[in-house]
C-alpha positions in Angstrom: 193.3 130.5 87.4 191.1 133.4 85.9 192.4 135.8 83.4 192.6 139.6 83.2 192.9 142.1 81.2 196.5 142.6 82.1 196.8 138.5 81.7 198.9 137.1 78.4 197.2 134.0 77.5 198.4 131.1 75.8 197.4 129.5 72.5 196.8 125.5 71.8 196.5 123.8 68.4 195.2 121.0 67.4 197.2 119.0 64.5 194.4 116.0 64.4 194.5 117.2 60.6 198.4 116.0 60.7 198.8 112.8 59.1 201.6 110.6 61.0 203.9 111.2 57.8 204.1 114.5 58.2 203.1 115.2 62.1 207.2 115.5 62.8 206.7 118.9 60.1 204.0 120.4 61.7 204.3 120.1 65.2 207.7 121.7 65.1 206.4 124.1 62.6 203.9 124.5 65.8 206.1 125.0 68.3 209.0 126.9 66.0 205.6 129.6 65.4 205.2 129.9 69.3 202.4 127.8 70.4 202.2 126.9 73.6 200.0 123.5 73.3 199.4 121.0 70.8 196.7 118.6 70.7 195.5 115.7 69.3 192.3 114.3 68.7 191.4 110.6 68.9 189.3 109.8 65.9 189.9 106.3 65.4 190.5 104.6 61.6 191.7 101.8 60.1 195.6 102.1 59.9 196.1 105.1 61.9 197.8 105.3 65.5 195.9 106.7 68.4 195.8 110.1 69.8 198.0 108.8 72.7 200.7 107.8 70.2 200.7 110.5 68.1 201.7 112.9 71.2 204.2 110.2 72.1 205.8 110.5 68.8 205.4 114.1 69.5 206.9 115.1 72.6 210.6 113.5 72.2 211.6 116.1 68.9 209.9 118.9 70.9 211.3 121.1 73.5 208.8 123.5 74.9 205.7 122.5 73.6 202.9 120.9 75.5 201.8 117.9 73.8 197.8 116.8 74.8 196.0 114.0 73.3 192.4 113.6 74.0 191.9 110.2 75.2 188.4 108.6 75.8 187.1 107.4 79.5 184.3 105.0 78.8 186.1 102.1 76.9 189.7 102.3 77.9 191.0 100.5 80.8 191.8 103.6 83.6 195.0 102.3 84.8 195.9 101.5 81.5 195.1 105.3 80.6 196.9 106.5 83.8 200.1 104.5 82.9 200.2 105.6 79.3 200.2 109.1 80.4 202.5 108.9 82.8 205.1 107.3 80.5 204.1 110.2 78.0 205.1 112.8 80.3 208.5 110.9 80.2 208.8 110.8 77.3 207.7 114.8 76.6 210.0 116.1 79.9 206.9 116.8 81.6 204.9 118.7 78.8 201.9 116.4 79.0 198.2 116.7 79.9 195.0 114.8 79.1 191.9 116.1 77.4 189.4 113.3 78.7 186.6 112.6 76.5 183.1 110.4 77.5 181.2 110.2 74.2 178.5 107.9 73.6 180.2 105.1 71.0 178.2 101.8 70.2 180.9 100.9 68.3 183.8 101.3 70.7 181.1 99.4 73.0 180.7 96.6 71.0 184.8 96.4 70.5 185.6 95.8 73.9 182.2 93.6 74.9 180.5 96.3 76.9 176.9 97.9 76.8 176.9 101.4 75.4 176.9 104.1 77.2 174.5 107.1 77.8 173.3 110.2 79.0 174.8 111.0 82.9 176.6 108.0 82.6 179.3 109.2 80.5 179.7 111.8 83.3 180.2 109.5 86.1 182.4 107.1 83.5 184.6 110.2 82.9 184.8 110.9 86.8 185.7 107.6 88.0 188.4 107.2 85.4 189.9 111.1 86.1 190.1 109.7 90.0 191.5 106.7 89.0 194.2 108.7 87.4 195.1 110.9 89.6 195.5 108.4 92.6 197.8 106.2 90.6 199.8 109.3 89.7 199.9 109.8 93.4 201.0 106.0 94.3 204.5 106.7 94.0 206.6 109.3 96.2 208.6 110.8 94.2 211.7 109.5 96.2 210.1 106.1 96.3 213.2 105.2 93.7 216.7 104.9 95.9 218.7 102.6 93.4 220.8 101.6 96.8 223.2 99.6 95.3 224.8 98.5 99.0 221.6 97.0 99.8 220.3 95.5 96.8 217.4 97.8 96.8 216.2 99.9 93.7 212.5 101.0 95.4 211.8 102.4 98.8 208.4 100.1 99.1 207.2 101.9 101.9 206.9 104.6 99.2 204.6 103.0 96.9 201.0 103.0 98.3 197.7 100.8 97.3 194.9 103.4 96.0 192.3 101.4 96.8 189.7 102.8 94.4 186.1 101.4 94.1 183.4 103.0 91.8 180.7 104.6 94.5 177.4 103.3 95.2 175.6 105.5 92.8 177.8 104.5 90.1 175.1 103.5 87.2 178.0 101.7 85.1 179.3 98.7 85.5 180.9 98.8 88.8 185.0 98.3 89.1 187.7 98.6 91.7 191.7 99.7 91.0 194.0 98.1 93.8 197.5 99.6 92.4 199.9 100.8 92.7 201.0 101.9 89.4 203.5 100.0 87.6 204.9 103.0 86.6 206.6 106.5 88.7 205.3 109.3 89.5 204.8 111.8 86.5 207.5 114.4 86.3 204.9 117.2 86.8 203.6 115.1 89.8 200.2 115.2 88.7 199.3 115.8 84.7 196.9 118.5 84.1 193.3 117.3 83.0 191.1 119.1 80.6 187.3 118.1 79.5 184.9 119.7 77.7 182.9 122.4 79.7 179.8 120.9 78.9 181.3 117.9 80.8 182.2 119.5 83.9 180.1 121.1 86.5 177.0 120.0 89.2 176.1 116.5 88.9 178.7 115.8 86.2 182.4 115.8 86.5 183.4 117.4 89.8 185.0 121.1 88.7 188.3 120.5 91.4 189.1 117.4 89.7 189.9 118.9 85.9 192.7 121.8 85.6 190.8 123.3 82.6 187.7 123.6 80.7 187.0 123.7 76.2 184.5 126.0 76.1 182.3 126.1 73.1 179.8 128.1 71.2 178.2 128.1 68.4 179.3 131.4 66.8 182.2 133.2 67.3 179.5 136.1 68.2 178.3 134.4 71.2 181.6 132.8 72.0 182.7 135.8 75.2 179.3 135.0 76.4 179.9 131.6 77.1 183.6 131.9 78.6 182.2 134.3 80.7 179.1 131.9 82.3 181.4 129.1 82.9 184.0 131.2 84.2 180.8 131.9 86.6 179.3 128.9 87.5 183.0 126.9 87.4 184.9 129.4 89.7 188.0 130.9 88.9 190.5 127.8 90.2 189.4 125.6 86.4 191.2 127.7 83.3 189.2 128.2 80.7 190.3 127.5 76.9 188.1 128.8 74.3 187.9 126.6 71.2 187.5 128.1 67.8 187.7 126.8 64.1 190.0 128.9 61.6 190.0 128.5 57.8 192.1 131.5 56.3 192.5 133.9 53.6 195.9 132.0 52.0 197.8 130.8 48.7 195.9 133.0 46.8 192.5 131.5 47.9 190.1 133.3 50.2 188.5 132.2 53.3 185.4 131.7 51.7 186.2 129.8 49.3 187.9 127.4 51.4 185.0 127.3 54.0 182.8 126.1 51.1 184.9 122.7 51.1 185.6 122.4 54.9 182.8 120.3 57.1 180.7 121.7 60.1 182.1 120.7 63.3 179.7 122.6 65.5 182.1 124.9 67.2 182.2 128.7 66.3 184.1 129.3 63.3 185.9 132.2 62.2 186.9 133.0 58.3 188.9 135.7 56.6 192.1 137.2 57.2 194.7 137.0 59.0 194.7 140.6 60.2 190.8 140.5 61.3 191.7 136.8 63.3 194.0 139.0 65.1 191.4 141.2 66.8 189.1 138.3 67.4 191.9 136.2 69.1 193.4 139.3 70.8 190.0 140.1 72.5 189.2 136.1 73.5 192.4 136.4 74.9 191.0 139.3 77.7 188.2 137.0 78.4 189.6 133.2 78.2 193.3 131.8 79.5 193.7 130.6 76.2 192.5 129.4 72.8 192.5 126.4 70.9 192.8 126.9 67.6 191.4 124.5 65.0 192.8 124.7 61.5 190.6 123.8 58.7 194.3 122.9 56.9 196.9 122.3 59.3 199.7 122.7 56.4 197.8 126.0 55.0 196.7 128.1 57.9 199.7 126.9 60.1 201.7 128.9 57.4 199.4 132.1 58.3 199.0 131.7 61.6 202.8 131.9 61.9 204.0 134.0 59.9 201.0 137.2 60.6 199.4 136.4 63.3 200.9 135.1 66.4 204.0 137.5 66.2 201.0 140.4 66.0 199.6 139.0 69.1 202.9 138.8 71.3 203.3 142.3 69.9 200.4 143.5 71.6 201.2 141.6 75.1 197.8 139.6 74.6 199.9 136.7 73.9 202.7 135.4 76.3 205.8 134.0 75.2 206.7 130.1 75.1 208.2 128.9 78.5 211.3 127.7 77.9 212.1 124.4 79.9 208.9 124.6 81.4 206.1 121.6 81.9 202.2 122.2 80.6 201.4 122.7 84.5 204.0 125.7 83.9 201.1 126.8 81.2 198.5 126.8 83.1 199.9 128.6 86.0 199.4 125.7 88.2 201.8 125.3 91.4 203.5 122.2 92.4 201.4 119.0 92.9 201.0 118.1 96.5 201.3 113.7 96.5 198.5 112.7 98.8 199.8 109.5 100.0 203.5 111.2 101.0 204.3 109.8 103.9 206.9 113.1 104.7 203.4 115.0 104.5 201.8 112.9 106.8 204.4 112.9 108.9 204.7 116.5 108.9 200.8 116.8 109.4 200.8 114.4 112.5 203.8 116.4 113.9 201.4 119.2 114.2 
């Protein structure tokens, strides 16, 4: 997927700064505005639900919507991760998707009894558990359930398929193997779409043909283009790029400034003032990236603004595409159907050639 100049693009939010009380508010304040992804950062505390859940919570009040939780590949059991996702498309209609994280975490190490993990590692970690995924997704045809009452049977179990996954040689973690299948169906979209960070993705890291998308960030919004534009290069035009950007806003009576003061450094470029100059920098990342991810210093505050001034401005201009209605996140990202690898029709059909 590679965008044009005569491309809409699409814009993501994340709502990590959404407390569970009031995430019902603002992700249908998100999706009423005419964002086309919300996503949700796993940051784990004492007391608070996971990333995971919070897009569960999410997707069954929502109707077009993607909902995307980031959700770590290092220290969470893979088929556990490919099951939960799977049930979240369920629950979302097939709005759902996966921003896979591998971040170096003594402490998540130490919880489940592992040795951190470091460096290239996280990149293979990441890999495994993204192919791990994806064949589970694939372990069910998505006629393998018949619900033949004459015979008794509810699954077609020649429809169901062992994946048969073992880490490679090379694999510097600690080696594992999946058997499957999965104990759940096959996702409505077939296969969920994948996102990681750029930095993530690429030669010796995680393979570019097995994630959909790419976060691409920078440190300013100044150099920002720049960097869509290199991965765009050196990942090919078949990985959608998002461009991630933080947003604190002129609002309430308060400028940007004054509010940037207060907000913490996240390391991604950052963009403060008003609403009418975010408009020009969004509209011309939109020419240069599929989409945008927009972080809000206060999701309550500069969701308002966002809303009400600056989307509208951008579908105005054509930059921004409308919200698909009854449409999955693959719809989104202008990907096509998934193809099932294990279908036995297609390998029937191939064998026939």
């Amino acid at each position: 997927m590679s965008s044009n100049n005569n491309q809409a693009g699409f814009l993501a939010i994340e709502l990590d700064g959404a407390g569970y009380a009031n995430l019902a508010g603002a992700v249908l304040a998100a999706e009423s505005a005419g964002f086309h992804v919300a996503t949700f950062k796993d940051a784990p505390a004492a007391g608070r639900v996971n990333a995971l859940q919070r897009a569960a919570f999410a997707g069954p009040i929502t109707r077009t919507i993607a909902v995307v939780p980031e959700v770590d590949t290092v220290y969470t059991e893979p088929f556990h991760i490919s099951t939960q996702l799977a049930s979240l498309d369920y629950v979302s209609g097939g709005r759902a998707g996966w921003i896979a994280t591998a971040a170096e975490s003594p402490e998540s190490a130490a919880a489940v009894g592992r040795t951190s993990v470091e460096g290239d590692v996280l990149a293979q970690e990441a890999a495994a558990s993204i192919e791990v995924g994806r064949r589970l997704w694939d372990s069910w045809e998505d006629d393998a359930v018949i619900r033949d009452v004459a015979t008794g049977r509810y699954i077609d179990v020649d429809k169901l398929h062992y994946v048969d996954f073992e880490t490679p040689a090379d694999f510097a973690g600690t080696p594992y193997s999946v058997k499957g299948p999965s104990i759940i169906p096959r996702p409505l979209q077939g296969q969920l779409p994948v996102l990681a960070a750029a930095s993530l993705v690429g030669e010796g890291l995680v393979p570019a043909d097995v994630v959909d998308a790419v976060l691409v960030s920078a440190p300013t919004a100044e150099l920002l283009a720049a960097e869509i534009r290199d991965v765009r290069a050196r990942l090919g035009a078949a990985v959608a790029v998002i461009a991630e950007l933080d947003v604190v806003l002129d609002s309430r009576g308060q400028d940007a400034a004054a509010r940037l003061a207060a907000s913490t450094e996240s390391g991604r470029a950052r963009f403060a003032g008003t609403a009418a100059d975010l408009t020009e920098l969004l509209d011309s990342l939109l020419h240069e990236a599929d989409g945008v991810r927009v972080h809000p210093a206060e999701v309550d505050v500069d969701l308002e603004e966002l809303a009400r001034l600056v989307l509208p401005e951008l579908r105005r201009r054509g930059s921004l595409r409308a919200p698909i209605q009854d449409g999955s996140f693959r719809d989104v990202l202008g990907l096509g159907p998934a193809e099932n690898r294990y279908s036995t029709s297609a390998a029937a059909t191939a064998a026939g050639k």
